[in-house]
PQR file of N, CA, C, O and H, with PARSE charges and radii, in Angstrom:
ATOM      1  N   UNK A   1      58.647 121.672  96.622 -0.4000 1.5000
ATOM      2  CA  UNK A   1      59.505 120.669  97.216 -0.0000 2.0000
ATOM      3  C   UNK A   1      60.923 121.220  97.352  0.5500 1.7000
ATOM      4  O   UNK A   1      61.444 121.907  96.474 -0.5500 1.4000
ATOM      5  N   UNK A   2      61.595 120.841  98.641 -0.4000 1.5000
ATOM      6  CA  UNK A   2      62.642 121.635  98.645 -0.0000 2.0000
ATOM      7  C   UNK A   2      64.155 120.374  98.015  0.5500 1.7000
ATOM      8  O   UNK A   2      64.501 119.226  98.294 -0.5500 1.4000
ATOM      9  H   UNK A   2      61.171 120.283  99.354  0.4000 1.0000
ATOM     10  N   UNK A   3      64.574 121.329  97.198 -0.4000 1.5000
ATOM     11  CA  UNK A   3      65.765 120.267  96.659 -0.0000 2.0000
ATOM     12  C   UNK A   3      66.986 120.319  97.353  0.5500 1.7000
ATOM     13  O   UNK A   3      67.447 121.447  97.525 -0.5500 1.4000
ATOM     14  H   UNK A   3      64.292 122.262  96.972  0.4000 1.0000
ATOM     15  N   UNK A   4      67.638 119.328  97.806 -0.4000 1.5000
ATOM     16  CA  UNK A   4      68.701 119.147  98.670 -0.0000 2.0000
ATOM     17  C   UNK A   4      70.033 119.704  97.770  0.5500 1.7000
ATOM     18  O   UNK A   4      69.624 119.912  96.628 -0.5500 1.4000
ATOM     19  H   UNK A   4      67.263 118.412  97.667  0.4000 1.0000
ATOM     20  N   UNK A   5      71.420 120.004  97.876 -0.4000 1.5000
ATOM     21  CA  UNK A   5      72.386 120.064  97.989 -0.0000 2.0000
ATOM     22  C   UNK A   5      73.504 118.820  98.047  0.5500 1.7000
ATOM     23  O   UNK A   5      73.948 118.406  99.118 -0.5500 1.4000
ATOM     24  H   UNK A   5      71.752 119.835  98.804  0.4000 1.0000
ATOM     25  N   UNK A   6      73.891 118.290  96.765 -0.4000 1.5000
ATOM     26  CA  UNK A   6      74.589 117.085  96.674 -0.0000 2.0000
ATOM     27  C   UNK A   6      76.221 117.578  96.117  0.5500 1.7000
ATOM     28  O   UNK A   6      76.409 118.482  95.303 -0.5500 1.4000
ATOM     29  H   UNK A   6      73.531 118.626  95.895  0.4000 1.0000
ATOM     30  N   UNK A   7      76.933 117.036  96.545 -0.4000 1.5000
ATOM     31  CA  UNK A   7      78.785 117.202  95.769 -0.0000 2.0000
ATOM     32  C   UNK A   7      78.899 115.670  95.443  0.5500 1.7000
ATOM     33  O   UNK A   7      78.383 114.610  95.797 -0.5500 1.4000
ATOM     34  H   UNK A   7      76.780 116.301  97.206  0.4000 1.0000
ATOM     35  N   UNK A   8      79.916 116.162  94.519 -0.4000 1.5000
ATOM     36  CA  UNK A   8      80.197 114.669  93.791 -0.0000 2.0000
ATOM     37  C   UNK A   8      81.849 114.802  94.174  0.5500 1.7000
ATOM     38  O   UNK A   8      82.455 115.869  94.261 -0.5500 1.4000
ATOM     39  H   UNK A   8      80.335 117.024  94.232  0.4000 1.0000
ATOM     40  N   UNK A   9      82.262 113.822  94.324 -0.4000 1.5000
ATOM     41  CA  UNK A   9      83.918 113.236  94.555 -0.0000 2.0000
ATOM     42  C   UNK A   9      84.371 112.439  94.117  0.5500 1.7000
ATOM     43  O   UNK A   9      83.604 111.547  93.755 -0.5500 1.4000
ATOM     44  H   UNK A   9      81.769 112.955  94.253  0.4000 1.0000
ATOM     45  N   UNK A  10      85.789 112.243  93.879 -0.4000 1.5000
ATOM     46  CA  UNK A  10      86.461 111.125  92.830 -0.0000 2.0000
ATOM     47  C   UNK A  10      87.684 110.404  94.042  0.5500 1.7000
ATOM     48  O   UNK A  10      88.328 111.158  94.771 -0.5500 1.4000
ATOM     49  H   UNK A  10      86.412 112.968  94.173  0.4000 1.0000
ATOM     50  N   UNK A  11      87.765 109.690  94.069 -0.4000 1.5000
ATOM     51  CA  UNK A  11      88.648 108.838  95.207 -0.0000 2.0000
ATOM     52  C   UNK A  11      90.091 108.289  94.833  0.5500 1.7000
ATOM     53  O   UNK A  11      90.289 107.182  94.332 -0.5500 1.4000
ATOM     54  H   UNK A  11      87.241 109.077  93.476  0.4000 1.0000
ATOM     55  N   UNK A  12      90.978 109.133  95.119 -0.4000 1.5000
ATOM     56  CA  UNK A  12      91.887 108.959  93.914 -0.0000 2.0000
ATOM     57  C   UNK A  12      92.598 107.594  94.356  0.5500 1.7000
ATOM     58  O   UNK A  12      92.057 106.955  95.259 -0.5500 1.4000
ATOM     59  H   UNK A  12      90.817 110.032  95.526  0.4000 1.0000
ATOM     60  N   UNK A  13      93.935 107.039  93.699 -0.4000 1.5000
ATOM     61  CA  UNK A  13      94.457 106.093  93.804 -0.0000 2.0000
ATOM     62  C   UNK A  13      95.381 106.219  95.476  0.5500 1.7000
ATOM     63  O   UNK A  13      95.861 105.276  96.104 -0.5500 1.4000
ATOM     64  H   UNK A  13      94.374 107.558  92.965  0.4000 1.0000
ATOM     65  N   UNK A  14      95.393 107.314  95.757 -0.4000 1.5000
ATOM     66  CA  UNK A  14      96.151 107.088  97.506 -0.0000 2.0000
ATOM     67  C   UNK A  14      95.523 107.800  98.321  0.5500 1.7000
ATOM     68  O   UNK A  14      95.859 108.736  99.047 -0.5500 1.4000
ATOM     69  H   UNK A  14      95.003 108.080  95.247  0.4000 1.0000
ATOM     70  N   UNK A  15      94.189 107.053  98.059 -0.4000 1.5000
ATOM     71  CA  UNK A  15      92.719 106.977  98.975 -0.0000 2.0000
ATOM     72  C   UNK A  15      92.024 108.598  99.388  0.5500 1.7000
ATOM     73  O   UNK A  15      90.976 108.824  99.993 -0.5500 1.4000
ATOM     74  H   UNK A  15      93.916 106.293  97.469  0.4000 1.0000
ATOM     75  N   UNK A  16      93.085 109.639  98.787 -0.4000 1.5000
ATOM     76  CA  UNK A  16      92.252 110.679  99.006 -0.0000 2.0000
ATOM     77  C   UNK A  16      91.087 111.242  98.211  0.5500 1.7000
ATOM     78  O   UNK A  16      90.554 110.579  97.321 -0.5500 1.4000
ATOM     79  H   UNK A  16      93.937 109.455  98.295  0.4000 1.0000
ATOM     80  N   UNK A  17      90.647 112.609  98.571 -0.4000 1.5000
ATOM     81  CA  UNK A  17      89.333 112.304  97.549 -0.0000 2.0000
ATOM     82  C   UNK A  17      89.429 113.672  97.090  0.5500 1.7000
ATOM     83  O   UNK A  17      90.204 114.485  97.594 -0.5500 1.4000
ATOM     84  H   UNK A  17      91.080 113.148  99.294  0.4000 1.0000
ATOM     85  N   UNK A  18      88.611 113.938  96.096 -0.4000 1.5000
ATOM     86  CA  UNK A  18      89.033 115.511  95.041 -0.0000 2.0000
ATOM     87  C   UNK A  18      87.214 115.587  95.076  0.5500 1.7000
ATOM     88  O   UNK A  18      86.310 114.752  95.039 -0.5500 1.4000
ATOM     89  H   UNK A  18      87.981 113.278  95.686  0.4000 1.0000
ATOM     90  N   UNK A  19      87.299 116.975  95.163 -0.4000 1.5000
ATOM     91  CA  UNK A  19      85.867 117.416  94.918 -0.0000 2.0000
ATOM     92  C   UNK A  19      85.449 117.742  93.531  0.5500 1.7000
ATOM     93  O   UNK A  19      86.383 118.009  92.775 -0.5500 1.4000
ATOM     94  H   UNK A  19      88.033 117.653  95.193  0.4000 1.0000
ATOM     95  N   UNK A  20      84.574 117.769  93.162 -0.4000 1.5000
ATOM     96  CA  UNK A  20      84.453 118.148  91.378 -0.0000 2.0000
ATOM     97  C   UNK A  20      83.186 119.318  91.402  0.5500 1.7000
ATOM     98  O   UNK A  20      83.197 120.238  90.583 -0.5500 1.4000
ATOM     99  H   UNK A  20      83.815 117.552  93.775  0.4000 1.0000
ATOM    100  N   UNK A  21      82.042 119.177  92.477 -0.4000 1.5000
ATOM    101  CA  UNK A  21      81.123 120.309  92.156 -0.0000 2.0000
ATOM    102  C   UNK A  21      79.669 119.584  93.112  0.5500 1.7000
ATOM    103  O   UNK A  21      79.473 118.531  93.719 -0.5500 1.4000
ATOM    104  H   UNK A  21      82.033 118.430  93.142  0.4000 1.0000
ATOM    105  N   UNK A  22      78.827 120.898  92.797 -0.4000 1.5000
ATOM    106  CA  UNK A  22      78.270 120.697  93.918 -0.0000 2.0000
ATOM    107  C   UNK A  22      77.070 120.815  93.376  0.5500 1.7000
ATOM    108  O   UNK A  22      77.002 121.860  92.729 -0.5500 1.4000
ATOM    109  H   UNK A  22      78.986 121.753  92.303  0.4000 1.0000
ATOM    110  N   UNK A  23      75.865 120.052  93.355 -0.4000 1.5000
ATOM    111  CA  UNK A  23      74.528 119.948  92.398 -0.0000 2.0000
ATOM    112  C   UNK A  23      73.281 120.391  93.123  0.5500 1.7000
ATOM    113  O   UNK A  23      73.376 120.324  94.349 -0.5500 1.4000
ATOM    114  H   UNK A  23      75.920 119.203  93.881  0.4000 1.0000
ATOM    115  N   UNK A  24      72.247 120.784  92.689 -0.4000 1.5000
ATOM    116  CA  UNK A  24      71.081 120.760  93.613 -0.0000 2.0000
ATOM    117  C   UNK A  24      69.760 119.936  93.011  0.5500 1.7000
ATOM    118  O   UNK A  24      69.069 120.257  92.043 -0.5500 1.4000
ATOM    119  H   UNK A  24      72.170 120.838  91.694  0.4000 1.0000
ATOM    120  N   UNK A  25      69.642 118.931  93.765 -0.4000 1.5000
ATOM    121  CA  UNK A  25      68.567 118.455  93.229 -0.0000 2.0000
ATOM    122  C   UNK A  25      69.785 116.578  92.685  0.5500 1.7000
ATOM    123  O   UNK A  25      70.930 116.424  92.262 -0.5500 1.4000
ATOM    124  H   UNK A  25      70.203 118.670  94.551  0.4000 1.0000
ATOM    125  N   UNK A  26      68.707 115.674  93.025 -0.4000 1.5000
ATOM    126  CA  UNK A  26      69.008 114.158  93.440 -0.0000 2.0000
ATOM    127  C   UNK A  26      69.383 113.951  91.911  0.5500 1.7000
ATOM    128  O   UNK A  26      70.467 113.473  91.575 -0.5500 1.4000
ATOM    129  H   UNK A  26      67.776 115.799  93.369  0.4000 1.0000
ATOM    130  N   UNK A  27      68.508 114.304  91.106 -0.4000 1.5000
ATOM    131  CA  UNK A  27      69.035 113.706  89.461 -0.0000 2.0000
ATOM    132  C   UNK A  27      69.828 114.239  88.798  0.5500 1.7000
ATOM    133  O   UNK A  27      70.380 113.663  87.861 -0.5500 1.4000
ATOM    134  H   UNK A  27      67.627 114.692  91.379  0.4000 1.0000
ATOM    135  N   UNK A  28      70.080 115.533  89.152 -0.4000 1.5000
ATOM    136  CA  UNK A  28      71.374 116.158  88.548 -0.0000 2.0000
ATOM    137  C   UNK A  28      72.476 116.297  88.811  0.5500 1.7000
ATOM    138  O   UNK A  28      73.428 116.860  88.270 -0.5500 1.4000
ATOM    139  H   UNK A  28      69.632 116.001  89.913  0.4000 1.0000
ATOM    140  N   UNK A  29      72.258 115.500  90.091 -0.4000 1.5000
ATOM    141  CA  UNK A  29      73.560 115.182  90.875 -0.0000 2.0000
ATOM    142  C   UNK A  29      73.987 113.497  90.270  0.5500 1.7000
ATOM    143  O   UNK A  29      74.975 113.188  89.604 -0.5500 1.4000
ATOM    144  H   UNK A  29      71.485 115.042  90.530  0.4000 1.0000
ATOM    145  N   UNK A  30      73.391 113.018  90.535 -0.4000 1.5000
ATOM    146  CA  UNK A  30      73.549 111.276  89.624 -0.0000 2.0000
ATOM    147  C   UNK A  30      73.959 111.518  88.418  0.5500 1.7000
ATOM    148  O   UNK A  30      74.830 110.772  87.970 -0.5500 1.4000
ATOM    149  H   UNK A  30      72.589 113.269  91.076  0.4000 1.0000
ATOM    150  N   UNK A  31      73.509 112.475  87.685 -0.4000 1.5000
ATOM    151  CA  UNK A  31      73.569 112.528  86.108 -0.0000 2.0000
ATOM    152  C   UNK A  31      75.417 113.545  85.624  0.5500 1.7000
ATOM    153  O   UNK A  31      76.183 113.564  84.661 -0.5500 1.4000
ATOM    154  H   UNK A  31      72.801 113.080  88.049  0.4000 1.0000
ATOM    155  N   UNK A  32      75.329 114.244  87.062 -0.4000 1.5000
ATOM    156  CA  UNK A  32      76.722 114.718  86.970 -0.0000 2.0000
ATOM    157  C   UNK A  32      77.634 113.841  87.262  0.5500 1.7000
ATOM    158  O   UNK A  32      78.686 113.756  86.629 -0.5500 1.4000
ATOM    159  H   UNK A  32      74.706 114.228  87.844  0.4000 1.0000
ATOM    160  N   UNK A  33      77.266 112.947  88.448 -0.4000 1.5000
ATOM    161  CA  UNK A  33      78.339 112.013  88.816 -0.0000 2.0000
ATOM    162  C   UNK A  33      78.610 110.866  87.299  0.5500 1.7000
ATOM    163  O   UNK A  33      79.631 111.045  86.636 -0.5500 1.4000
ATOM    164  H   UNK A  33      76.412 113.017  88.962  0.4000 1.0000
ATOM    165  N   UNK A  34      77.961 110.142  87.035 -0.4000 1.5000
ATOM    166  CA  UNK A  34      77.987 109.873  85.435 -0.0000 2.0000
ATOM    167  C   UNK A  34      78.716 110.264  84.992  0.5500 1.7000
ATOM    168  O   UNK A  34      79.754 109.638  84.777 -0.5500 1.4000
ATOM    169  H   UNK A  34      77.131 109.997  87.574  0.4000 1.0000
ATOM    170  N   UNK A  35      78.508 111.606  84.607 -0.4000 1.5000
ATOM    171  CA  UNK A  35      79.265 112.526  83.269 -0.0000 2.0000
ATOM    172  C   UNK A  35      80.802 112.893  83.942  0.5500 1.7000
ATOM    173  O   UNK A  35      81.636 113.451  83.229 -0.5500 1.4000
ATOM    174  H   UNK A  35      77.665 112.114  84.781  0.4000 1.0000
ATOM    175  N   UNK A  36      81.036 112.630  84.998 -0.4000 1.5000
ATOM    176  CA  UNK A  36      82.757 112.848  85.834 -0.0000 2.0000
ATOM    177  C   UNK A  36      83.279 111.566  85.878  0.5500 1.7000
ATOM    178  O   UNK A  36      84.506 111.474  85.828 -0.5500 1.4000
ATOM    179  H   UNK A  36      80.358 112.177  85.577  0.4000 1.0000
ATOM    180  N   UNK A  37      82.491 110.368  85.976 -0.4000 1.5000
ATOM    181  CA  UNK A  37      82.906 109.275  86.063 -0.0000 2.0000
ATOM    182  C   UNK A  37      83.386 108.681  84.639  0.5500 1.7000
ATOM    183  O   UNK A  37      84.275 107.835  84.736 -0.5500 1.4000
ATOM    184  H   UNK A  37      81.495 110.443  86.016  0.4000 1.0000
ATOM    185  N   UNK A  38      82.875 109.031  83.129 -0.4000 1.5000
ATOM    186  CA  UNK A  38      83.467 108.991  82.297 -0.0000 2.0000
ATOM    187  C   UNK A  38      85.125 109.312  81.839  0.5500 1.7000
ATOM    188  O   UNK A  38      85.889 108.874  80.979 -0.5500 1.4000
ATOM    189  H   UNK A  38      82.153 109.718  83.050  0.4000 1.0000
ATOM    190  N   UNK A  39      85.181 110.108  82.694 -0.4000 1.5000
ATOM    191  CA  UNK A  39      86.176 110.905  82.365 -0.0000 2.0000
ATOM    192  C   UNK A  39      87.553 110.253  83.370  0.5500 1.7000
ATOM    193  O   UNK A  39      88.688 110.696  83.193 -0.5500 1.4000
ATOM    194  H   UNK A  39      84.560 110.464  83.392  0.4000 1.0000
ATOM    195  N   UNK A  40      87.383 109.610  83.987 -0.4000 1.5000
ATOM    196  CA  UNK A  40      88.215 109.228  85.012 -0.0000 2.0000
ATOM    197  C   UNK A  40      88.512 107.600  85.185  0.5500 1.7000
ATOM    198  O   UNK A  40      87.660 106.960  84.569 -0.5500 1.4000
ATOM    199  H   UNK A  40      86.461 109.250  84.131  0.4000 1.0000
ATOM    200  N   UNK A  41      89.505 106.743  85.866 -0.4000 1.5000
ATOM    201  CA  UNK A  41      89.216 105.413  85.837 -0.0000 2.0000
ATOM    202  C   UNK A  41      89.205 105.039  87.339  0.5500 1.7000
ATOM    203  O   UNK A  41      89.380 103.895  87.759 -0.5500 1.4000
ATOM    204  H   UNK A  41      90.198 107.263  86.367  0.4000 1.0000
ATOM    205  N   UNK A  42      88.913 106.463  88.329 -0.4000 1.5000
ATOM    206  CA  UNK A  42      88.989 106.258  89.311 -0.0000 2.0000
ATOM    207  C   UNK A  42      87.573 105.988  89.847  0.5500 1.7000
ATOM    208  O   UNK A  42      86.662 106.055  89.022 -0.5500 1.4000
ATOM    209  H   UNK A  42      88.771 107.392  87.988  0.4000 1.0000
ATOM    210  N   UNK A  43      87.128 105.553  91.720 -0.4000 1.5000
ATOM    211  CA  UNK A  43      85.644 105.374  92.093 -0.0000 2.0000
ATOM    212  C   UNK A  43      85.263 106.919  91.912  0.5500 1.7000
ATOM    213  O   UNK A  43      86.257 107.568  91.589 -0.5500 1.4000
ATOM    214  H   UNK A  43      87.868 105.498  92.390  0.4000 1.0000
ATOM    215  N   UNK A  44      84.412 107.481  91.999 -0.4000 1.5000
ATOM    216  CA  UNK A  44      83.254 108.606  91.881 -0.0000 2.0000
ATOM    217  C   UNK A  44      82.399 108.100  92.630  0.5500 1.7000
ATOM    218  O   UNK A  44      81.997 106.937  92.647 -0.5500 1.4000
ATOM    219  H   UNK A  44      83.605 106.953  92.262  0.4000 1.0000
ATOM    220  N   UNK A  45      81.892 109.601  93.727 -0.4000 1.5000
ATOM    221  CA  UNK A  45      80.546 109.505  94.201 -0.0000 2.0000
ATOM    222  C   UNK A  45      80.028 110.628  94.439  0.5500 1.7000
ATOM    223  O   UNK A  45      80.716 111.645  94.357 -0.5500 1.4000
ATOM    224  H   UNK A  45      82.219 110.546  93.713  0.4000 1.0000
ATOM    225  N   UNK A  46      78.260 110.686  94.899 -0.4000 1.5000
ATOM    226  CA  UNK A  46      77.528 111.749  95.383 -0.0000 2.0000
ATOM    227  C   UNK A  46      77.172 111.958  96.326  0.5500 1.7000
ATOM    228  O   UNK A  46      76.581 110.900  96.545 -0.5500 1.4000
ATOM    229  H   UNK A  46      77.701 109.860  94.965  0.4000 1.0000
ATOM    230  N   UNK A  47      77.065 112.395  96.966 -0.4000 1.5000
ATOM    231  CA  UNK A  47      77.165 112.763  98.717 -0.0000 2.0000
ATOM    232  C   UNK A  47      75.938 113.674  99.154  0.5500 1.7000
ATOM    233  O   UNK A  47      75.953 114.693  98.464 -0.5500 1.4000
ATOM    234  H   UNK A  47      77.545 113.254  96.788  0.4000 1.0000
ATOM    235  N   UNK A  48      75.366 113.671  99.642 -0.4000 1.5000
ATOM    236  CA  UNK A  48      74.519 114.684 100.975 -0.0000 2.0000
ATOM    237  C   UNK A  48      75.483 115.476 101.818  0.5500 1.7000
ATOM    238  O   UNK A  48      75.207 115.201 102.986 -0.5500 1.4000
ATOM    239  H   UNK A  48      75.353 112.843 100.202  0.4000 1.0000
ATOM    240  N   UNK A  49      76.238 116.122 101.788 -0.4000 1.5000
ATOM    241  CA  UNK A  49      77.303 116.411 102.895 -0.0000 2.0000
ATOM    242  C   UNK A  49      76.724 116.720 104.101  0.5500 1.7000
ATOM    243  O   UNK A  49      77.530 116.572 105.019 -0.5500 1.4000
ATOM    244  H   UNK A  49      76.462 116.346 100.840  0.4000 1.0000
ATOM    245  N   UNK A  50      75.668 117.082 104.447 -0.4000 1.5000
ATOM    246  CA  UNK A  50      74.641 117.103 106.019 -0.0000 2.0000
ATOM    247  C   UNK A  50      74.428 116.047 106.711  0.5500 1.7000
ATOM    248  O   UNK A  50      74.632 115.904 107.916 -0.5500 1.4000
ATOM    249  H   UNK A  50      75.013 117.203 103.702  0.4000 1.0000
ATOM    250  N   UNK A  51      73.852 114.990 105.669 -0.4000 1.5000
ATOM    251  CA  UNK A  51      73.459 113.523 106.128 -0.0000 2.0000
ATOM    252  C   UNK A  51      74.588 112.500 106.112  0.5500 1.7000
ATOM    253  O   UNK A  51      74.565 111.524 106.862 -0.5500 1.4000
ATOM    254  H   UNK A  51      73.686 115.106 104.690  0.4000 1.0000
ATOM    255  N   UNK A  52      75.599 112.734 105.231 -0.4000 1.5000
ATOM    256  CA  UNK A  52      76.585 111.787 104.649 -0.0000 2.0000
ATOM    257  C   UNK A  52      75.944 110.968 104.290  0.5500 1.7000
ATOM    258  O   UNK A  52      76.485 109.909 104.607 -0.5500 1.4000
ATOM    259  H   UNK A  52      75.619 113.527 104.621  0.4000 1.0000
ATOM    260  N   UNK A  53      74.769 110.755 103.622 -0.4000 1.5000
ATOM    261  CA  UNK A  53      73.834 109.675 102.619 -0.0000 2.0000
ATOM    262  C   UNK A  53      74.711 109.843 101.433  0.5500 1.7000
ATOM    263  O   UNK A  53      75.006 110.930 100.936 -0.5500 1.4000
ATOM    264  H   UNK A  53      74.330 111.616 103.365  0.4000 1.0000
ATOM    265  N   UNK A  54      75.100 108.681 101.022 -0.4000 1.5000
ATOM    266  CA  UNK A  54      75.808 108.362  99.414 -0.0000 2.0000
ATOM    267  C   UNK A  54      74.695 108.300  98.337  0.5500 1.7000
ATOM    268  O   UNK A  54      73.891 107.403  98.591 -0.5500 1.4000
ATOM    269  H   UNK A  54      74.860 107.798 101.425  0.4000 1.0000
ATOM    270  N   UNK A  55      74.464 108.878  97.398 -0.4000 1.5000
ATOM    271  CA  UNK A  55      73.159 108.650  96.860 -0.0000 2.0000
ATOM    272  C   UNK A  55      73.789 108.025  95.651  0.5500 1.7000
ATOM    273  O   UNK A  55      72.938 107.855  94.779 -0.5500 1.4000
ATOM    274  H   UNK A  55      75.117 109.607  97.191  0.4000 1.0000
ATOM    275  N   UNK A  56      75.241 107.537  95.221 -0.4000 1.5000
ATOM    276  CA  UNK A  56      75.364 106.666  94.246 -0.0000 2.0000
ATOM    277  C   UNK A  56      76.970 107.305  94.226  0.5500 1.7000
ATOM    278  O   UNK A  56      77.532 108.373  94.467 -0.5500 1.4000
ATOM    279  H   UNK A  56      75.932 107.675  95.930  0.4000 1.0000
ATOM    280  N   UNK A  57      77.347 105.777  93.730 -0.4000 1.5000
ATOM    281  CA  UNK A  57      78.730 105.618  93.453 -0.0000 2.0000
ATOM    282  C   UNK A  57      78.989 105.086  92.029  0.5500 1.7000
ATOM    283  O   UNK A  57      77.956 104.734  91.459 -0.5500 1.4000
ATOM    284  H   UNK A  57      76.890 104.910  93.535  0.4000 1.0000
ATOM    285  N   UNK A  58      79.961 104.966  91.425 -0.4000 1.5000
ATOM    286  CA  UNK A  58      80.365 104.831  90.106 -0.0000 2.0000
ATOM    287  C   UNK A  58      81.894 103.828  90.437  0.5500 1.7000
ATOM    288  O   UNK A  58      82.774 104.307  91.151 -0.5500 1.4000
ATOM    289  H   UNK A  58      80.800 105.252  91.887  0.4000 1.0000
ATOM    290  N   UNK A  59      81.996 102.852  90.007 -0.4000 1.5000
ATOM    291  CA  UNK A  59      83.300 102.067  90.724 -0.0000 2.0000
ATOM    292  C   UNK A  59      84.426 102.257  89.941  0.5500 1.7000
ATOM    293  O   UNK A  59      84.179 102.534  88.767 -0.5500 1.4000
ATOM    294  H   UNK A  59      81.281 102.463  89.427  0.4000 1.0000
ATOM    295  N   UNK A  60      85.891 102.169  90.336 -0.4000 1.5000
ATOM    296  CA  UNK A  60      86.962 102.304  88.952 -0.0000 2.0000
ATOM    297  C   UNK A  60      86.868 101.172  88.311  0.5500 1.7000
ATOM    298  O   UNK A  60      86.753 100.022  88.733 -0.5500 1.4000
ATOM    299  H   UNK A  60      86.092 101.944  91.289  0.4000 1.0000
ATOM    300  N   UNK A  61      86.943 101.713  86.971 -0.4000 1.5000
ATOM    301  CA  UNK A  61      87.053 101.216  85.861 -0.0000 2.0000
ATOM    302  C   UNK A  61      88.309 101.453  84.842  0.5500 1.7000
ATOM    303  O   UNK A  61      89.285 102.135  85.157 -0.5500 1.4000
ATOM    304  H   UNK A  61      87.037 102.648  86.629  0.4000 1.0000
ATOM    305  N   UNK A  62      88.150 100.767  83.510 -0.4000 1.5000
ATOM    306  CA  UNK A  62      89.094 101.266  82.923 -0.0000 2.0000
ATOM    307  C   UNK A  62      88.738 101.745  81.713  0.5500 1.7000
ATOM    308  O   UNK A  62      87.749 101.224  81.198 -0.5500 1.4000
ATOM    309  H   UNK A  62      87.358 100.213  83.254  0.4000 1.0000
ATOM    310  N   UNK A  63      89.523 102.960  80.888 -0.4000 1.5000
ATOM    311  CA  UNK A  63      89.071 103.934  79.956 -0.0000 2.0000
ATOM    312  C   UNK A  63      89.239 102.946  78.844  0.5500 1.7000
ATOM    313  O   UNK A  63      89.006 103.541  77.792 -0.5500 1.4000
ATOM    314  H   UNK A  63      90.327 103.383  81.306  0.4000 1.0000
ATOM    315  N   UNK A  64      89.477 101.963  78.671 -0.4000 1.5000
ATOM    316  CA  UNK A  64      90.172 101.525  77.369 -0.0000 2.0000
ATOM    317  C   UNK A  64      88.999 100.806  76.871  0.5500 1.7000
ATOM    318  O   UNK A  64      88.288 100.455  77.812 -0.5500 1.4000
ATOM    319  H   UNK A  64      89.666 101.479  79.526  0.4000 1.0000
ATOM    320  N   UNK A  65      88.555 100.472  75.758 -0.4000 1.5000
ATOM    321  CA  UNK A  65      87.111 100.510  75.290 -0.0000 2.0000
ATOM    322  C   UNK A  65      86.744  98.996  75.643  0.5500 1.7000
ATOM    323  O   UNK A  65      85.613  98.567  75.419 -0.5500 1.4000
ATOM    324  H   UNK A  65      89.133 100.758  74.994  0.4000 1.0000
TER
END
């Protein structure tokens, strides 16, 4: 099975967007976006960059427990 090519992005507060890395394969791309979205209180997402299919987003939040 051939595994696609996913990047994950963080959407910062003056709407631009930062790249963080680039995954292969649908669950390790979700599971990265996760593990970046912890870290941040901004939206996060995963991308197809061929298709522009979003395969999951992470919304801002806030770090404070």
């Amino acid at each position: 099975m051939l595994e696609h090519e996913y990047d994950v992005f963080e959407t910062l507060p003056d709407g631009s967007v930062r790249w963080h890395v680039s995954v292969l394969g649908i669950q390790p791309a979700l599971a990265k976006l996760q593990g970046i979205s912890k870290q941040t209180t901004n939206e996060c997402f995963a991308i197809h960059i061929d298709t522009k299919a979003i395969i999951g987003t992470v919304q801002a939040r806030s770090l404070a427990g």
